[in-house]
C-alpha positions, 0 to 999 in steps of 0.5 A, spaced: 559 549 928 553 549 924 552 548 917 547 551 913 544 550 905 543 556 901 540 557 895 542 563 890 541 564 883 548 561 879 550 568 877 550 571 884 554 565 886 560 566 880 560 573 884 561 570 890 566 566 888 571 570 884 570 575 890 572 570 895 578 568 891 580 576 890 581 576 898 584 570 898 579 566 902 573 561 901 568 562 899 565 559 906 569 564 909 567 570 904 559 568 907 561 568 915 566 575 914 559 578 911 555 575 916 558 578 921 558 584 918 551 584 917 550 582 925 554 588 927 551 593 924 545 590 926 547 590 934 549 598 933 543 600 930 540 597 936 545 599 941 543 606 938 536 606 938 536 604 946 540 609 947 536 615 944 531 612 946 534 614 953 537 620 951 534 628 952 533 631 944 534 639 948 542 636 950 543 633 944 541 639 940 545 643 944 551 639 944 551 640 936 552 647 937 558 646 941 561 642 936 559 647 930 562 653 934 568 648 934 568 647 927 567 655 925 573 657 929 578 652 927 
């Protein structure tokens, strides 16, 4: 486990603690939860941009006019 200093202004501080302690947590665990958000969002825009990258636009289009002559019929 590693440990790292941070430095925020005292009032974001105050935030993230009385946000901690709505959920029940520290604030310690508050900072990992949101880093490991922030992570994943991070891998799924990568894991995103690989895959269009790969991907044929003409079948992407043509899928979206599936899925709207889907929608129109329900």
């Amino acid at each position: 486990m590693s440990t790292l200093t941070i430095r925020l202004p005292e009032e974001k501080h105050e935030r993230l603690k009385t946000l901690a302690a709505a959920r029940h947590i520290s604030v310690n665990k508050l900072i990992d939860e949101l880093a490991t958000i922030a992570l994943v969002a991070h891998d799924t825009q990568l894991r995103f941009l690989t895959r269009a990258k790969r991907g044929n636009p003409q079948v992407g289009l043509e899928l979206l006019d599936k899925l709207a002559q889907k929608e129109q019929q329900t």
